[in-house]
C-alpha positions as CSV (number, residue, x, y, z in Angstrom):
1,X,-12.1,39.1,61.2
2,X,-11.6,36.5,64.2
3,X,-12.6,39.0,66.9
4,X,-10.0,36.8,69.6
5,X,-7.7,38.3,67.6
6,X,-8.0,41.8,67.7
7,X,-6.6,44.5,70.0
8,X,-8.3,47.6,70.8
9,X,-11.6,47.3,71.5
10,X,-11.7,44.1,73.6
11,X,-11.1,45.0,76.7
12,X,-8.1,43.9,79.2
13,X,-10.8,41.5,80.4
14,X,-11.2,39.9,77.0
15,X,-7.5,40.0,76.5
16,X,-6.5,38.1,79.5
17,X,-9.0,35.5,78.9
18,X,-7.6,34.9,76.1
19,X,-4.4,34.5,77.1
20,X,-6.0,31.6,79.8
21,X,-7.5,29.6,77.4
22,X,-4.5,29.7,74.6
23,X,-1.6,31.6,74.8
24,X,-0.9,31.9,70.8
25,X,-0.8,35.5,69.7
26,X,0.0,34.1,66.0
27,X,2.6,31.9,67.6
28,X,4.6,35.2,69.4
29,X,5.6,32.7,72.3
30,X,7.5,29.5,72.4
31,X,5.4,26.7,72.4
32,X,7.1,25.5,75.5
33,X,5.7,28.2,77.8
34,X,3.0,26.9,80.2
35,X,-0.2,28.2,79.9
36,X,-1.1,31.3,82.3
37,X,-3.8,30.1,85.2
38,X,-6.3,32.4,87.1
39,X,-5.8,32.5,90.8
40,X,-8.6,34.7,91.3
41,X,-9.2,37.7,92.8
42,X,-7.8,38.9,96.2
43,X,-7.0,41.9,98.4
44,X,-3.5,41.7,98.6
45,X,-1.3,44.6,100.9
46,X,0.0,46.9,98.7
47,X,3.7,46.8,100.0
48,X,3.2,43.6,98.7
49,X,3.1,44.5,94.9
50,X,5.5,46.1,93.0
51,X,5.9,48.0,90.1
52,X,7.5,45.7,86.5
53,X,10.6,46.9,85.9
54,X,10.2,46.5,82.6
55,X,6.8,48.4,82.1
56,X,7.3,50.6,78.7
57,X,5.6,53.8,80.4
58,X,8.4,55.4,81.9
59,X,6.4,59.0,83.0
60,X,3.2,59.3,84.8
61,X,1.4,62.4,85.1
62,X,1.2,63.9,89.0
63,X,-1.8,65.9,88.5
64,X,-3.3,62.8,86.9
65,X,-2.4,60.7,89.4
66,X,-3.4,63.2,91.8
67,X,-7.0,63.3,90.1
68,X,-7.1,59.4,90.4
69,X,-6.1,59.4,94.0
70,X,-9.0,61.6,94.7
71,X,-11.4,59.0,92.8
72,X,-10.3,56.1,94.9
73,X,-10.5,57.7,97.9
74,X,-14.2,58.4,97.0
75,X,-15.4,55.3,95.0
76,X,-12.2,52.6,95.7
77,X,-10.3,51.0,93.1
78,X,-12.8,50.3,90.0
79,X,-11.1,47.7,88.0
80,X,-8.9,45.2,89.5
81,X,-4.8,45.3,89.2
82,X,-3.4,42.8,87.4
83,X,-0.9,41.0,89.0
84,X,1.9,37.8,89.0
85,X,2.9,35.9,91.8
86,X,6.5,35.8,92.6
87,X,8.4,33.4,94.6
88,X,9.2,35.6,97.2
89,X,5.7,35.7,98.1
90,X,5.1,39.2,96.3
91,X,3.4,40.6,93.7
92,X,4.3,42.0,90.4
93,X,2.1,44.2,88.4
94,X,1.4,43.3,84.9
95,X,-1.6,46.1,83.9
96,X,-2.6,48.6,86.1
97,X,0.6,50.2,87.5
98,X,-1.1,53.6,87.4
99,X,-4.0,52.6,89.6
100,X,-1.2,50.9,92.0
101,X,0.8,54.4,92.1
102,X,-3.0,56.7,92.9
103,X,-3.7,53.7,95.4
104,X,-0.4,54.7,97.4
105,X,-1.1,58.3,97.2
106,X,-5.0,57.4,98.5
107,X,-3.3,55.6,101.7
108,X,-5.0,52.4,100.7
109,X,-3.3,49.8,102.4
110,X,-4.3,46.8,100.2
111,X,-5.7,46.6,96.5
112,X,-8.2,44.3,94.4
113,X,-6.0,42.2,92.5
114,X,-6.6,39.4,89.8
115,X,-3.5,37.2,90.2
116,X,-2.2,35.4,87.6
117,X,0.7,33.1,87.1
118,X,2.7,34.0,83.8
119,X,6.1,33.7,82.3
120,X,8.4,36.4,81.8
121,X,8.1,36.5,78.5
122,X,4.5,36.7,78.4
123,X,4.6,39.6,81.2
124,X,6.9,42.0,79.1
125,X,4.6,41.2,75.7
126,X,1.1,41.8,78.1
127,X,2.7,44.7,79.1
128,X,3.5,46.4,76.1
129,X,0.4,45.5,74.5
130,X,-1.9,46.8,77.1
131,X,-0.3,50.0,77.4
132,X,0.0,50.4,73.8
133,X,-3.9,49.6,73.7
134,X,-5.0,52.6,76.1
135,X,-2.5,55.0,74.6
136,X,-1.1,55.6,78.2
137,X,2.8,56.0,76.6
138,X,3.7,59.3,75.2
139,X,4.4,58.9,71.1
140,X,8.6,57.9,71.5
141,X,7.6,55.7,74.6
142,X,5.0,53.9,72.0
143,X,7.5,53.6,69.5
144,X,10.2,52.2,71.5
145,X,7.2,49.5,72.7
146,X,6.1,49.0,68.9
147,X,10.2,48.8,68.2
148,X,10.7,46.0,71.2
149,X,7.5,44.2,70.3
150,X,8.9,43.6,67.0
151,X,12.1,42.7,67.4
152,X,12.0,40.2,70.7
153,X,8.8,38.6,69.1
154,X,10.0,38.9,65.2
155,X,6.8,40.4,64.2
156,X,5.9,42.5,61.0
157,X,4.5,46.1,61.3
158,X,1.2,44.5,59.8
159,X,1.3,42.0,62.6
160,X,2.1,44.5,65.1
161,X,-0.7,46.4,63.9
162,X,-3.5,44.2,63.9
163,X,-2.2,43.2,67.8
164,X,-3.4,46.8,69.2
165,X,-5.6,47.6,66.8
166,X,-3.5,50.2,64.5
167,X,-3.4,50.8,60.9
168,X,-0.2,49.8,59.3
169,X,1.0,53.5,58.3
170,X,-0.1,54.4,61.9
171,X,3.1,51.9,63.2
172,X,5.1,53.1,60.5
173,X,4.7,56.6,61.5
174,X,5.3,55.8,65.1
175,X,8.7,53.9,64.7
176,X,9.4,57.0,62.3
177,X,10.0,59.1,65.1
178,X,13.0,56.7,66.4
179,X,15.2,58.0,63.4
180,X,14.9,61.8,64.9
181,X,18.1,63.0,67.2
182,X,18.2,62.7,70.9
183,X,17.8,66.1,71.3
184,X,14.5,66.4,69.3
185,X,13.4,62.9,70.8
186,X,14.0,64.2,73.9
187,X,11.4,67.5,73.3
188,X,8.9,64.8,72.1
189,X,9.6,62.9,75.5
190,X,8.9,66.0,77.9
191,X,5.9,67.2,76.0
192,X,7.5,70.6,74.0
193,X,6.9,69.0,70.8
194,X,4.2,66.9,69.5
195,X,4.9,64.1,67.1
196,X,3.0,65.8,64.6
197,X,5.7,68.2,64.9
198,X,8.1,65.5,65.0
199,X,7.1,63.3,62.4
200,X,7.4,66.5,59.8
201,X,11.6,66.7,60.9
202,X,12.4,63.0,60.0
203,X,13.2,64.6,56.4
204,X,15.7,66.5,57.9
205,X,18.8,64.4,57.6
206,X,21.4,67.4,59.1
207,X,21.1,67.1,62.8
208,X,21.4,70.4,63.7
209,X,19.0,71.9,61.5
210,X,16.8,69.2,62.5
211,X,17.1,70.7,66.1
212,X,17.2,74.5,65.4
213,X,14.1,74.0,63.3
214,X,12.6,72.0,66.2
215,X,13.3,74.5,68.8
216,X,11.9,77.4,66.4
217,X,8.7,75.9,66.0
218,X,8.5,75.7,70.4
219,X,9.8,79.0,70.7
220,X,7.5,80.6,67.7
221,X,4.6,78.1,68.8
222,X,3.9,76.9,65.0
223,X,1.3,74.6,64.6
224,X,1.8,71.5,62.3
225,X,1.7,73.5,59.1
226,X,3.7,76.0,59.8
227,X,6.6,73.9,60.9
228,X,6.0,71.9,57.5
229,X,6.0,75.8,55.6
230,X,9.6,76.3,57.2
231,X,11.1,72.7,56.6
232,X,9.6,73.2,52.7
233,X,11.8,76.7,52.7
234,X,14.6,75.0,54.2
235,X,14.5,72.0,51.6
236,X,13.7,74.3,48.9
237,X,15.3,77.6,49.3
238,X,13.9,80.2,47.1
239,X,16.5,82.0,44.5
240,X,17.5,85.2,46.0
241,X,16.0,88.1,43.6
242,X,18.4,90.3,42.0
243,X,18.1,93.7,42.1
244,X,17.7,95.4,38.2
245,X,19.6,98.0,37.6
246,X,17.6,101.2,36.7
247,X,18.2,102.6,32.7
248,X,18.7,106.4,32.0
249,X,16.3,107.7,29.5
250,X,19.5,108.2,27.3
251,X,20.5,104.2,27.2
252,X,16.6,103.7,26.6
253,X,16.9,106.1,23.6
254,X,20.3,104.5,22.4
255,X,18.7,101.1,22.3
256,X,15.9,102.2,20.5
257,X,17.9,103.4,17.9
258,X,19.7,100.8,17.3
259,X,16.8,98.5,16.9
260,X,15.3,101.0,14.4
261,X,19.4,100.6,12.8
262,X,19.4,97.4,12.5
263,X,15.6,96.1,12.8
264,X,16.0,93.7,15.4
265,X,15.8,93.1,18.5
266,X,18.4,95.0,20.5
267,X,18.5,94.5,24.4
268,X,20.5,96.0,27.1
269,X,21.2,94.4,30.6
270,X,22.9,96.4,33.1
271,X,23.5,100.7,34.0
272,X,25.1,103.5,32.1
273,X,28.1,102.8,34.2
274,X,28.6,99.1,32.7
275,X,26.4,96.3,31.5
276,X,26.1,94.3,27.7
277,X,24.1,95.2,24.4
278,X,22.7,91.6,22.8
279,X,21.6,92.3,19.2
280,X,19.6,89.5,17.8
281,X,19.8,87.5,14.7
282,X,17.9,84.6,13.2
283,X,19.1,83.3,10.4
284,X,22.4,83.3,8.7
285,X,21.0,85.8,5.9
286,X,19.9,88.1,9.2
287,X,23.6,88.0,10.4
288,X,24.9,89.2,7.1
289,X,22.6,91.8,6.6
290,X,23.7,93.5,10.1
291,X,27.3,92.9,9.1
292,X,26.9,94.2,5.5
293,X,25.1,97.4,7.8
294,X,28.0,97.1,9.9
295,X,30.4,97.8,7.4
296,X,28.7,100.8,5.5
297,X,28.2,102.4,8.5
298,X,32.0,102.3,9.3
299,X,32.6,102.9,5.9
300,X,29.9,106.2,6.4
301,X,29.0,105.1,2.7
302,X,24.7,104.7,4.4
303,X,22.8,108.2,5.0
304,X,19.6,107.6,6.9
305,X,17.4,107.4,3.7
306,X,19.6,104.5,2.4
307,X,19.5,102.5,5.8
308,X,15.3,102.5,5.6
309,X,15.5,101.3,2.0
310,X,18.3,99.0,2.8
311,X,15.9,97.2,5.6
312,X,13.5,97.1,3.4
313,X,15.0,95.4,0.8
314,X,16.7,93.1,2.9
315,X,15.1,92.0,6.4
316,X,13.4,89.1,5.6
């Protein structure tokens, strides 16, 4: 495999230079975009740079960014911010936003910067890629990138894929999620719900059972499996049990004798109070014998003695 043409792995170093030397990505952009340039490196004020409005990452984590803070202030700003000159003599970020945010929480006043001199369509596709590479969205964030990736550039989930370093059933998964409700997309968003969790409700087509199952499994706290156990019962409900009604001795004896009457098999489904008697038959010479049994005992023409012999001679 052509190793300029792999995601994770590389390195927003690697990726960028890339970019410099040939701006292809399988032919994603139009032919007619200039090729990026490298202005270098600079400290630049950080009123100067700006956040992309575009950038897929929507939420950053306080505590996180509080942690980061904390790092710069000991050991300054590692890796360099990625940047694009503006016209108006600003700055806006293409990779690194986080760094930029901890930087202002630091009190840094200006940040290392590589500047480079992209188009817009090359920004938004940068950006999505480079967050999708460090896993920085949360899983609906991801997919709405994966989602937007595909659709402004025209790209296949195998393309997709081999762009950030992904398994193909990996995107499929992701964009998977995008078929859940607001409400349960929403629980995903904010961190009750994992997509794990998520991913097991996309074969729940009713919307609201799709949310009250969600919201049982975050008020119960059911891992992965046990979410997947109730959305099995709820798929496949279990045929309710019915109760059998307990036999006296008396309907016991009754049934007895009437197999011993007519030797076969006599069975009796229900109470005393009300219920059916089945008598089997299996041929058409076994139905005639019971009614030919039938009829001598209405007739009172069959003592015991005669009945025995009569089944003897006769049940076949």
């Amino acid at each position: 495999m052509d190793t300029n043409k792999r995601g994770l792995g590389r390195g927003l170093e690697s990726l960028f230079g890339a970019l410099d030397r040939e701006y292809s990505y399988n032919n994603i952009t139009n032919k007619s975009d200039k090729p990026a340039t490298n202005q270098g490196v600079a400290e630049i004020d950080i009123d100067k740079v700006k956040p992309n409005p575009n950038q897929p990452r929507k939420n950053f984590d306080i505590d996180a960014l509080n942690e980061l803070a904390s790092s710069i202030k000991m050991h300054g700003i590692v890796q360099p911010i990625v940047v694009n000159a503006d016209a108006d003599g600003k700055y806006m970020i293409i990779a690194g936003e986080r760094r930029w945010r901890a930087a202002n929480i630091a009190g840094l006043k200006t940040v290392p910067c590589i500047i480079k001199k992209y188009t817009e369509k090359q920004i938004k596709e940068i950006s999505i890629i480079e967050n999708l590479q460090r896993e920085d969205l949360n899983p609906i964030e991801a997919a709405k990138a994966i989602k937007e990736l595909m659709d402004e550039y025209g790209l296949t989930q195998e393309v997709v894929a081999e762009r950030i370093g992904k398994s193909r059933p990996a995107i499929a998964n992701s964009l998977r999620l995008l078929s859940l409700t607001p409400e349960v997309i929403a629980m995903v968003e904010n961190g009750s719900l994992s997509a794990g969790h998520a991913r097991c409700l996309v074969v729940v087509t009713n919307a609201n059972d799709q949310i009250r199952l969600a919201q049982a499994a975050v008020t119960k706290k059911q891992n992965v499996r046990d979410l997947e156990k109730a959305i099995k019962n709820y798929t496949n409900p279990t045929k309710r049990i019915v109760a059998v009604p307990e036999q006296s001795l008396e309907l016991k004896e009754l049934i007895n004798q009437m197999q011993r009457t007519f030797a076969t098999k006599v069975t009796a489904i229900g109470s005393d109070n009300k219920g059916r008697i089945y008598i089997d038959y299996y041929s058409r010479e076994d139905l005639d014998r019971i009614a030919e049994l039938m009829d001598l005992l209405n007739k009172k023409e069959l003592t015991l003695g005669d009945l025995q012999n009569y089944n003897r001679r006769n049940k076949k």
